[in-house]
C-alpha positions as CSV (number, residue, x, y, z in Angstrom):
1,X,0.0,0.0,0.0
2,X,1.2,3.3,-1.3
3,X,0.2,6.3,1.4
4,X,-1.8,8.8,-1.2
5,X,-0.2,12.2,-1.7
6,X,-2.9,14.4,0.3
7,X,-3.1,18.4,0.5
8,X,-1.3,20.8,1.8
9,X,0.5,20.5,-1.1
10,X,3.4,23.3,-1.2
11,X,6.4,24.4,-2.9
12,X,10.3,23.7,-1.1
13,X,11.0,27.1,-2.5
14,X,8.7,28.5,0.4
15,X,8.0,26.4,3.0
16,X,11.1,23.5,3.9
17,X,10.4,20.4,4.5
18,X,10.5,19.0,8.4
19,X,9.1,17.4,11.3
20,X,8.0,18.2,14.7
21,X,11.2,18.2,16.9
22,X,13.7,18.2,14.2
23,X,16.6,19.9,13.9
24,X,17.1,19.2,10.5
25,X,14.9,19.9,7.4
26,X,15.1,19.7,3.4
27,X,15.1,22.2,1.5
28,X,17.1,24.2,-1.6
29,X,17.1,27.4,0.8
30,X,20.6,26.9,2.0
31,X,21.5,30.1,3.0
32,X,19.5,33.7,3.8
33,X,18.0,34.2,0.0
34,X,20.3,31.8,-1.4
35,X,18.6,29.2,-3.5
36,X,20.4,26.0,-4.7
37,X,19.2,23.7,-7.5
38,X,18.9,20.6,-5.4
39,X,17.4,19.9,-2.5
40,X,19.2,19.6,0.4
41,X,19.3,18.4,3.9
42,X,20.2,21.6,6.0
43,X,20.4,21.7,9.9
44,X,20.1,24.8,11.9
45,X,22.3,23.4,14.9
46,X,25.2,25.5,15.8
47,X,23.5,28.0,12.6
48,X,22.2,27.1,9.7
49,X,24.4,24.9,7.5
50,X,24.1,22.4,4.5
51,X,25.1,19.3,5.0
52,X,24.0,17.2,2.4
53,X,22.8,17.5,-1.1
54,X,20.2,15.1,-2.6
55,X,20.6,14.2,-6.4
56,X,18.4,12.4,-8.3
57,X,20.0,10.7,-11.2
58,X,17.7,11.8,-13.6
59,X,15.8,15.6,-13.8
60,X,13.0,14.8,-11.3
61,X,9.6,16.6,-9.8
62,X,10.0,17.2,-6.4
63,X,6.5,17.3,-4.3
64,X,5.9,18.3,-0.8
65,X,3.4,17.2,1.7
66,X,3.5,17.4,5.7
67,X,4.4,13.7,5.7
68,X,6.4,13.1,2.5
69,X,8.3,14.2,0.0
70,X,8.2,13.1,-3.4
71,X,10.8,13.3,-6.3
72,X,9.2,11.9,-9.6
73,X,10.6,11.3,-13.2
74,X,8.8,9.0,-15.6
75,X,7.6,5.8,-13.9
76,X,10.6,6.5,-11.3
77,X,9.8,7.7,-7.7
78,X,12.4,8.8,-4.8
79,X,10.3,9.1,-1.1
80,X,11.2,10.8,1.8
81,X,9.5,10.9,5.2
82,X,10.5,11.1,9.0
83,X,10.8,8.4,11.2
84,X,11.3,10.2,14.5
85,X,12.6,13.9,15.0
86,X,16.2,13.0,13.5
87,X,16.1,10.5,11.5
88,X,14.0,10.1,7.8
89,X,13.7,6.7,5.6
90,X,14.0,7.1,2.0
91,X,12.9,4.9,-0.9
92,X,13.3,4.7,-4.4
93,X,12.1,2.8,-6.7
94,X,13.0,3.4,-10.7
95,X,15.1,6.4,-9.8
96,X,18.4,6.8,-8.5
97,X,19.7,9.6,-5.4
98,X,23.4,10.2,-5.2
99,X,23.7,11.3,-1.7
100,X,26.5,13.7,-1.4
101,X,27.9,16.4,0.8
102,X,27.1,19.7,0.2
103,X,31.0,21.1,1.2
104,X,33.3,19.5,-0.9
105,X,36.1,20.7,0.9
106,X,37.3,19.1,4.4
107,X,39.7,21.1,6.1
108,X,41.4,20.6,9.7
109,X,38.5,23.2,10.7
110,X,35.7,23.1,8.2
111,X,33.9,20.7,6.3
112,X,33.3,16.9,5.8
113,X,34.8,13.9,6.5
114,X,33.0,10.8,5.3
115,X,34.3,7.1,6.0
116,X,32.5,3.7,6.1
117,X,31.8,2.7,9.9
118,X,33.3,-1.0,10.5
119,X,31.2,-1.5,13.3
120,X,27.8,-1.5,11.3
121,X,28.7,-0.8,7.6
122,X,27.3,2.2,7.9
123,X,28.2,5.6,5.3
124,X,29.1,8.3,7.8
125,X,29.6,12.1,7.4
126,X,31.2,13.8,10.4
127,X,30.3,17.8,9.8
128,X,32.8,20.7,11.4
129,X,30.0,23.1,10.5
130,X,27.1,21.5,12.6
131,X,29.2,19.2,15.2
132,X,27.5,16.9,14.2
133,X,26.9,13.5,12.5
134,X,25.3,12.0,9.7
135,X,24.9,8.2,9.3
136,X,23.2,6.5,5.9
137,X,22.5,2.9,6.6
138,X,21.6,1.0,3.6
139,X,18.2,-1.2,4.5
140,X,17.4,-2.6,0.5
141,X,19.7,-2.6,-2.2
142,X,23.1,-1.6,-2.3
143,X,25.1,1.8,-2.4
144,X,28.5,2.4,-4.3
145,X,30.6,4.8,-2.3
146,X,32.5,8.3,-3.2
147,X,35.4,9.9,-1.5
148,X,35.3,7.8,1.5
149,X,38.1,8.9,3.9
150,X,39.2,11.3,1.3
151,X,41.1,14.2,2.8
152,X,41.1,17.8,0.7
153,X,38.7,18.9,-1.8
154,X,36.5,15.6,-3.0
155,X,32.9,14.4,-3.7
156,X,31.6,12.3,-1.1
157,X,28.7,10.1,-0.6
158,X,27.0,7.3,-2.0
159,X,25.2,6.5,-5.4
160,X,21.7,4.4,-4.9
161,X,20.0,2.5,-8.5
162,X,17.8,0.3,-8.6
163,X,15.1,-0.2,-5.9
164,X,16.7,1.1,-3.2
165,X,16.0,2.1,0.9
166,X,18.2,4.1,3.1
167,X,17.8,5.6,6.7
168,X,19.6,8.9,7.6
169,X,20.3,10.2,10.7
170,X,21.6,13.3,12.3
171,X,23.5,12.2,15.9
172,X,26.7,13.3,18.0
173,X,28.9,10.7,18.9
174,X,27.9,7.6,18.5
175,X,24.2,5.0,18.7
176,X,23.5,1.9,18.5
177,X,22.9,0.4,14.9
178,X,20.2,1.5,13.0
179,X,17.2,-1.0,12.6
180,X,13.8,-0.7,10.5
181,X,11.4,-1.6,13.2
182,X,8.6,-0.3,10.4
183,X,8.1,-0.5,6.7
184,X,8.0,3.2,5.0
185,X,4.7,3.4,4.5
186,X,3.7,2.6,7.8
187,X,6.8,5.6,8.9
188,X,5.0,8.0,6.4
189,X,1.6,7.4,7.4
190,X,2.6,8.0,11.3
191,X,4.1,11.2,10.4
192,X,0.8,11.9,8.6
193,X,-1.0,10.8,11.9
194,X,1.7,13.4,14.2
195,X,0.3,16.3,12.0
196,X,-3.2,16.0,11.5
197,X,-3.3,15.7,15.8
198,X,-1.6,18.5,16.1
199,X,-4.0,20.5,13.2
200,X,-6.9,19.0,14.9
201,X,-5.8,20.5,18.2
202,X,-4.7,23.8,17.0
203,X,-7.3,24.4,14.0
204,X,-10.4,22.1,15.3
205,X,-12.1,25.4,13.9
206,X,-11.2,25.2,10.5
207,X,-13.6,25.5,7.4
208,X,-13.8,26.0,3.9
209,X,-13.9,29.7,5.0
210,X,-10.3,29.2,6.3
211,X,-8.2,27.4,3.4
212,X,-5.0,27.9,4.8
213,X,-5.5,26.5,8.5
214,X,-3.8,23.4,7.6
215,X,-1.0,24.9,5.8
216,X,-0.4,27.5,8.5
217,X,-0.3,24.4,11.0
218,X,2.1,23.1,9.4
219,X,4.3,25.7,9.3
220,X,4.4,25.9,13.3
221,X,4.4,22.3,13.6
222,X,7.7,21.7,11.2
223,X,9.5,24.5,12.4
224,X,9.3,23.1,16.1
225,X,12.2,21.6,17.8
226,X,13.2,19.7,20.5
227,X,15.3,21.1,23.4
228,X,19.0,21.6,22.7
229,X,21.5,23.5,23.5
230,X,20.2,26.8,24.9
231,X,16.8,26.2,23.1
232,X,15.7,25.2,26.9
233,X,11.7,23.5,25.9
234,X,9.9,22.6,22.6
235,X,10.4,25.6,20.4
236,X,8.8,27.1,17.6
237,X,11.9,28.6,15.7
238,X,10.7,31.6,13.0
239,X,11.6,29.4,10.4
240,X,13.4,26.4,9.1
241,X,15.1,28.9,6.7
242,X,17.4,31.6,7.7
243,X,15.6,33.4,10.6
244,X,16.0,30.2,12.8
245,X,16.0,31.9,15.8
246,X,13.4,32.9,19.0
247,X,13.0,36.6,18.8
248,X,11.7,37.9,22.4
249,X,8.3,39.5,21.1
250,X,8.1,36.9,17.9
251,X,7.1,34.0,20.2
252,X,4.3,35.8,21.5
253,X,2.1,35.3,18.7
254,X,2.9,31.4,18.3
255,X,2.1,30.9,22.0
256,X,-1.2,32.6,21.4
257,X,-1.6,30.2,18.0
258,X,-1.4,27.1,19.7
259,X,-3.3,27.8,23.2
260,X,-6.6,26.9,22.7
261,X,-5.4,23.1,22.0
262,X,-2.0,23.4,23.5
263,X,-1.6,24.7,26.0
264,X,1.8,23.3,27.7
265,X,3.5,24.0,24.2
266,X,1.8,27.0,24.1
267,X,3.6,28.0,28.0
268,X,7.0,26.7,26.4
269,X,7.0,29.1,23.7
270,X,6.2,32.1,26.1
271,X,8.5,31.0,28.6
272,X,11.5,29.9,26.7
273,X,12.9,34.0,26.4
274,X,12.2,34.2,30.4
275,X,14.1,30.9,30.9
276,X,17.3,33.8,29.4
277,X,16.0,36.9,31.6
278,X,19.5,38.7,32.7
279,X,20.0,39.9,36.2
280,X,18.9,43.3,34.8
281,X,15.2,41.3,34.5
282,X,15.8,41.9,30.4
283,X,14.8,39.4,27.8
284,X,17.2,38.6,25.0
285,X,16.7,39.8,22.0
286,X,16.9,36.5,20.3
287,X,17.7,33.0,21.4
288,X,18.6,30.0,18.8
289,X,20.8,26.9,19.4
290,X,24.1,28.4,20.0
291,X,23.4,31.9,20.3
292,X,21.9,34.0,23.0
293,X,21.8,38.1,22.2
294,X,21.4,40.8,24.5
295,X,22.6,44.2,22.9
296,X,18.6,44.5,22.3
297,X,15.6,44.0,23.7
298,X,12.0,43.5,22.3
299,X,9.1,44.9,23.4
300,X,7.2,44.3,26.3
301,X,4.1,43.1,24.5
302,X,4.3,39.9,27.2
303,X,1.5,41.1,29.8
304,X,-1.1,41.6,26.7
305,X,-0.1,38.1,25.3
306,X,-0.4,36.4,28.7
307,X,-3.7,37.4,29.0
308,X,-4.5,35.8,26.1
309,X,-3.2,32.5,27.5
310,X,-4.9,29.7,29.2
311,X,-4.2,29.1,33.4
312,X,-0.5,28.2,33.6
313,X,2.4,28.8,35.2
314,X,3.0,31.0,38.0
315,X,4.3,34.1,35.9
316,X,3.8,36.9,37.9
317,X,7.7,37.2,38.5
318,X,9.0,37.0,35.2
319,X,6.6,39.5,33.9
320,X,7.6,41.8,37.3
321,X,11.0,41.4,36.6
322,X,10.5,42.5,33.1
323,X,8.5,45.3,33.7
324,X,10.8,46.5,36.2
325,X,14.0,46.6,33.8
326,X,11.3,49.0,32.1
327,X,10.4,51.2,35.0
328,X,14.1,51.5,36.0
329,X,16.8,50.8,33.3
330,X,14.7,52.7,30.5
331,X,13.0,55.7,32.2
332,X,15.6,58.7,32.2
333,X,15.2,60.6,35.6
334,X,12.4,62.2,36.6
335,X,10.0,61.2,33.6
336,X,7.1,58.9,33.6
337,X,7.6,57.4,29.7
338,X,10.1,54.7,29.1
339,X,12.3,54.9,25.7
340,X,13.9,52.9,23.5
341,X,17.1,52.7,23.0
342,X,17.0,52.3,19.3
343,X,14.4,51.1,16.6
344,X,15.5,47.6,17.1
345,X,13.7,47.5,21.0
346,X,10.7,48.3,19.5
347,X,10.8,45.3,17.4
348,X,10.1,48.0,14.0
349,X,13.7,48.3,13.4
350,X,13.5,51.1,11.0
351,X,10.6,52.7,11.6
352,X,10.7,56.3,10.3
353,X,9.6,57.1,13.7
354,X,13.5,56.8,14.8
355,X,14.4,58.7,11.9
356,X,14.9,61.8,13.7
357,X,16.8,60.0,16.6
358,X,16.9,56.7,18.4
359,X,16.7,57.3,22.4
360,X,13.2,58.3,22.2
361,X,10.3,58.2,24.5
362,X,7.4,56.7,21.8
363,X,3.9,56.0,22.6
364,X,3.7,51.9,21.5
365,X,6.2,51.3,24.4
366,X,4.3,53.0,26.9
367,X,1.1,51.5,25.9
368,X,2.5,48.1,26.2
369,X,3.9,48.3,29.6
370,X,-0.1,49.9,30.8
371,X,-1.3,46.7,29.7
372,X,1.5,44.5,31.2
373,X,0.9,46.3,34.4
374,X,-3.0,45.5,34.1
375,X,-1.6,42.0,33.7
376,X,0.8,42.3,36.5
377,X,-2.5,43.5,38.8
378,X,-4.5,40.5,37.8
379,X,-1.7,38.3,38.6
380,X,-0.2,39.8,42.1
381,X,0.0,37.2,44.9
382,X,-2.1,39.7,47.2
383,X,-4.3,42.9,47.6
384,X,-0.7,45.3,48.1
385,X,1.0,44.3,45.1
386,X,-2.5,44.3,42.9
387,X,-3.0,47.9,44.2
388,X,0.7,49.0,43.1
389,X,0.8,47.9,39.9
390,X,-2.7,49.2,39.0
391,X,-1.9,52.8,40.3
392,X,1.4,52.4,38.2
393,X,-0.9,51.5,34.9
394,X,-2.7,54.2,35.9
395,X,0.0,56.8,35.9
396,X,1.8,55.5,32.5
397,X,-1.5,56.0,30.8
398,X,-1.9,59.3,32.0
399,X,1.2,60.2,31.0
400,X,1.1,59.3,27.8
401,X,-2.1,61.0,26.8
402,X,-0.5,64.2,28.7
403,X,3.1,64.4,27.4
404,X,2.4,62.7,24.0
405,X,-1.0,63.2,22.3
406,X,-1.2,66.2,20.8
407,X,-5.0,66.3,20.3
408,X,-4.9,63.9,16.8
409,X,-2.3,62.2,16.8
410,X,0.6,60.6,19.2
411,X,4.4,62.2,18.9
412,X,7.7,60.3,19.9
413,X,9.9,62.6,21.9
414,X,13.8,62.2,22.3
415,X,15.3,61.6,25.6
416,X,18.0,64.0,25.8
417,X,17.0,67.0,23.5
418,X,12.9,66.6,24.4
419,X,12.2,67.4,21.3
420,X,8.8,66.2,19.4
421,X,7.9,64.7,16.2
422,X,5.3,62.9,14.2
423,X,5.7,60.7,11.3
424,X,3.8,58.5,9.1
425,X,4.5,55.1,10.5
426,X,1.8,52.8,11.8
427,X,4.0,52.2,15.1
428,X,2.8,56.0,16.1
429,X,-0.6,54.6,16.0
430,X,0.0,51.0,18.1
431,X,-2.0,52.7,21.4
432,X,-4.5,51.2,20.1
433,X,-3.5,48.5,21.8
434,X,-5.5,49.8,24.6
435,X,-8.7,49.9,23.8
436,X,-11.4,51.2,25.8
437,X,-9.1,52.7,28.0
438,X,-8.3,55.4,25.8
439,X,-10.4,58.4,25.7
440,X,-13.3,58.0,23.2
441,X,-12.0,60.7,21.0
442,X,-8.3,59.1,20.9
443,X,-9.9,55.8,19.9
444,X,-11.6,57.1,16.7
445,X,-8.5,59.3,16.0
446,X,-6.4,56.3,15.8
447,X,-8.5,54.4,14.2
448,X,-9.4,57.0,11.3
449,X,-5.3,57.2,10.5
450,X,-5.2,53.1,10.7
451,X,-7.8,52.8,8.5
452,X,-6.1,55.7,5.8
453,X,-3.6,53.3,6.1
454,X,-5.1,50.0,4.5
455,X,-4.2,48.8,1.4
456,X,-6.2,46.1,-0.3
457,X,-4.1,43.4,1.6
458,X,-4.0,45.2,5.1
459,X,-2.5,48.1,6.9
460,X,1.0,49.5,5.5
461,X,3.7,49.8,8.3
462,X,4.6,53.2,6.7
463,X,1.3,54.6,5.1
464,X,1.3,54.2,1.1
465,X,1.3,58.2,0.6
466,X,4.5,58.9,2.1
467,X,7.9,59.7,0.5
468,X,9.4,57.0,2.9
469,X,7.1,54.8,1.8
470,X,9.3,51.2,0.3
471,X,7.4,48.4,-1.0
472,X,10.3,46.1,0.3
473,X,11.4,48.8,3.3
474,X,11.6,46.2,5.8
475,X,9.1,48.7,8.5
476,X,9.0,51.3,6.0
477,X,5.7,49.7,4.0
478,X,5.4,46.0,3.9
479,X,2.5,44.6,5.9
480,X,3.3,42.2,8.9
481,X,1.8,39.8,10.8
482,X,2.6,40.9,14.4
483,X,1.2,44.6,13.8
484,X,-2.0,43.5,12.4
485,X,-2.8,41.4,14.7
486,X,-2.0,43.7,17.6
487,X,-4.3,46.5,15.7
488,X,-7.3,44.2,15.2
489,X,-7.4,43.5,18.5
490,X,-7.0,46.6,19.6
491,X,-9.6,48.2,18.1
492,X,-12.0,45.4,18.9
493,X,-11.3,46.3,22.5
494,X,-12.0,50.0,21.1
495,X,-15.1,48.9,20.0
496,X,-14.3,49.6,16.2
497,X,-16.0,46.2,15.4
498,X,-16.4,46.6,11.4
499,X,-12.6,48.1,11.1
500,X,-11.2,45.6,13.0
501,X,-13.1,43.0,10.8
502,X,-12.1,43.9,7.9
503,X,-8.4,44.5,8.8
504,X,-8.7,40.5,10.1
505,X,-10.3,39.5,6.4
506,X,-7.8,41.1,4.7
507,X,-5.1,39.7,6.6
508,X,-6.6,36.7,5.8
509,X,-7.2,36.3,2.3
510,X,-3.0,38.3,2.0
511,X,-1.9,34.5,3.7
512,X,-3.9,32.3,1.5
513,X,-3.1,34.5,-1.5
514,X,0.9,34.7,-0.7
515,X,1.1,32.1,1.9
516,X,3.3,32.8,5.4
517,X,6.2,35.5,4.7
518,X,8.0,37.0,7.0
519,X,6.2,40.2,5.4
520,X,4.6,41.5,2.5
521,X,4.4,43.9,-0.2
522,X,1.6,46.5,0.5
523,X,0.2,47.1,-2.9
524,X,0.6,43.9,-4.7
525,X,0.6,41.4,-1.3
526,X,3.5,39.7,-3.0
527,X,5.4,37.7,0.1
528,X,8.9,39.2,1.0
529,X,11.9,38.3,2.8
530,X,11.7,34.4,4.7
531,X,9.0,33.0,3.3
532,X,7.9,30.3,5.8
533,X,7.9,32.6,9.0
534,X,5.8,31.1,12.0
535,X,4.5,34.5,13.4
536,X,2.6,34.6,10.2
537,X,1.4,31.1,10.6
538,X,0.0,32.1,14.0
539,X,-1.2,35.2,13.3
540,X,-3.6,33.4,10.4
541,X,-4.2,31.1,13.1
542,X,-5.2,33.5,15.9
543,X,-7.2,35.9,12.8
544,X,-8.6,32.7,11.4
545,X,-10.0,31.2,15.2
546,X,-11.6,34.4,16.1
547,X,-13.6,34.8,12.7
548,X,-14.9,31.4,12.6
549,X,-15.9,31.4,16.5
550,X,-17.7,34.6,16.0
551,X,-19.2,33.2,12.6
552,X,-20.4,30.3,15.1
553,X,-21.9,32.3,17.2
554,X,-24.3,34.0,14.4
């Protein structure tokens, strides 16, 4: 029995191809927007390297499922699916795979070295780039070897004809021999069977009025991994391509994505940052498998995405010593606001709004940190510490609307010099966030310049009339996940129900158009940058929940 190619069906030039835990994926994205013409298996420990290249011996269709992929020529088939998080059978039949490393170079430092283990007749490639190892144990038929224990500049691998099977693993030292303890259709159907649990738990909503769900589910559920070096719990990385990494406002949203039916792998994701906090009570900026980075921060968006979370954890001092690196190591002396310290905090790295300068006092931050002290209230251990923290929101909001709104709009204002300014950027307009605890006549401001914003795919980061305006300007135009779905909810809370609709049906229909981008063009909703980027995933996810539930409820 042949397990039947089902839907999502998708392209390796967007979204790689993985597994739930992996560490490992395939794909010809072997470097930031570097495309290769094979596909190749590419790990993201210690970075993101290619290790292996995958060749089939005669020009071949390659087709992409969540529980196989498929390389086709003629009546010739190659089939690839995971067995467990790092290891995946493949099968051919009529078709040939030379199996090759990607570096052909081994150096004392860098590269490959591939020999032929004694102990199991195994094909091994030890990898300088990933520390790692990568075993190919021949189950049916027979392999001819390359390069084996060549030193220097070589090819290396293994050629397969015929009918053929093969395991390959990714391992450090050493493990026992490899055995088949199931055929490959049986390992491709209970890939198949990992998946659709994890859509059904995350997306039990989904409909023909949301065609991407699946997709988008797979998209966080490939791009998890299992805990490794100082990736602490399950992780959802940003992607299996280049932006491999935890950003410290980025997990947010996937946490939020997978609560309703996850809830513990929900936790993980919020946590994982917190599991970094400095003695300063900062996040990092970003945490991957070898890296932690603290010369920014992110922004504190954490008390409005807890609340969003089922019970949990006891968080109340993670989030208190977050909000207290606010209150202390980024409020100047004697003012109220926090600042940033340069666009990157924020999260909107070049925003025009820190064109002017970049230790400024902007409205988004102090917005956040109100609601992360309501948070902080909710959660205090007793009456005292409630009572603080909601006289602190108090104040924050107050100073905001005094020392920053203008009357129609919101101004940043520099630290040092205390000078003003406005700009066209949608971060100026983020106090939304609020909802109905702004002012009534602040709410309908904002939301008027939000909606002059929209384009026909959703609202511009940089609105489309100004002469900073960059249809690939990073913050400077391009339409992203993480703003709209702070906005919609936002002005939901503001009770601008039909705005915050439509901004939620545009979003929408952008992902099932262009698919899950890191972010996207503004007029023509082409997808930009990483193209298989998990906050976008959840956002659909979260966008895509709340329709249908309200639909429901009609």
């Amino acid at each position: 029995m042949t397990v039947a190619v089902s839907g999502p069906v998708f392209s390796l030039r967007e979204i790689p191809f993985s597994y739930r835990g992996s560490w490992f994926c395939f794909s010809p994205v072997v470097a930031e927007k570097t495309y290769a013409r094979d596909v190749h298996l590419v790990s993201h420990q210690t970075g993101m390297h290619p290790v292996l290249r995958l060749v089939p011996t005669a020009e071949a269709a390659v087709t992409a499922t969540p529980h196989q992929l498929t390389w086709s020529a003629g009546d010739g088939r190659i089939r690839l699916a995971y067995d467990s998080a790092d290891t995946v059978r493949v099968r051919g039949r009529g078709l040939g795979l030379r199996v090759l490393a990607a570096d052909p170079v081994l150096t004392p430092f860098s590269g490959p070295y591939f020999y032929r283990d004694p102990v199991d007749d195994a094909f091994v490639f030890t990898v300088y780039q990933t520390g790692r190892r990568y075993r190919i144990t021949v189950l049916a038929g027979t392999a001819e070897p390359l390069g084996a224990q060549a030193l220097g500049t070589a090819e290396r691998g293994v050629v397969l004809g015929g009918e053929w099977e093969i395991a390959i693993e990714e391992y450090e030292t050493a493990r026992a021999p490899y055995t088949a303890a199931d055929p490959f259709e049986q390992v491709a159907k209970a890939a198949r069977a990992d998946f659709d649990a994890f859509t059904d738990a995350v997306a039990p909503w989904r409909s023909d009025q949301t065609p991407a769900a699946e997709l988008a589910a797979y998209v966080l559920w490939s791009a998890t991994v299992r805990p490794a070096g100082f990736i602490t719990r399950p992780a959802v990385l940003m992607s299996k391509h280049w932006m491999d990494k935890v950003w410290s406002w980025d997990h947010c949203f996937n946490a939020i994505a997978l609560a309703g039916g996850l809830p513990d792998l929900a936790w993980d994701q919020f946590r994982l940052p917190f599991d970094h906090q400095d003695a300063a009570g900062a996040l990092p900026d970003s945490v991957t498998h070898s890296e932690i980075l603290y010369n920014f921060v992110k922004p504190p968006i954490h008390g409005w995405a807890a609340r969003r979370l089922p019970p949990g954890p006891d968080v109340y001092p993670l989030l208190e010593r977050w909000t207290t690196f606010w209150l202390t190591a980024r409020r100047a002396p004697g003012r109220e606001l926090p600042h940033y310290q340069h666009g990157n905090d924020s999260g909107w790295d070049n925003a025009t709004t820190f064109d002017p300068e970049r230790v400024v006092e902007t409205a988004d931050l102090a917005a956040f940190l109100v609601l992360q002290m309501r948070e902080l209230a909710r959660l205090a251990p007793d009456p005292e510490k409630a009572a603080h923290w909601s006289g602190a929101a108090d104040r924050m909001r107050d100073a905001l609307l005094a020392e920053l709104w203008t009357g129609d709009r919101f101004v940043a204002r520099a630290v040092r010099s205390g000078r003003t300014w406005s700009t066209s950027s949608l971060l100026d307009l983020m106090p939304i966030v609020l909802g109905d605890e702004l002012p009534e006549r602040v709410r309908a401001a904002l939301a008027a310049r939000i909606e002059s914003h929209l384009t026909a795919f959703g609202p511009a980061t940089e609105h489309p009339a100004s002469e900073h305006y960059q249809d690939d300007g990073y913050w400077r135009g391009p339409i992203w996940a993480p703003s709209t779905v702070l906005i919609e909810d936002g002005l939901r809370r503001a009770g601008h129900l039909s705005l915050a609709d439509e901004i939620s049906a545009r979003f929408r229909r952008l992902c099932e158009r262009s698919g899950f981008a890191e972010n996207f063009d503004a007029r023509t909703g082409e997808g930009l940058r990483d193209r298989a980027y998990t906050w976008t995933a959840g956002a659909y996810l979260i966008l895509a929940a709340g329709h249908e539930l309200r639909r429901q409820r009609l």
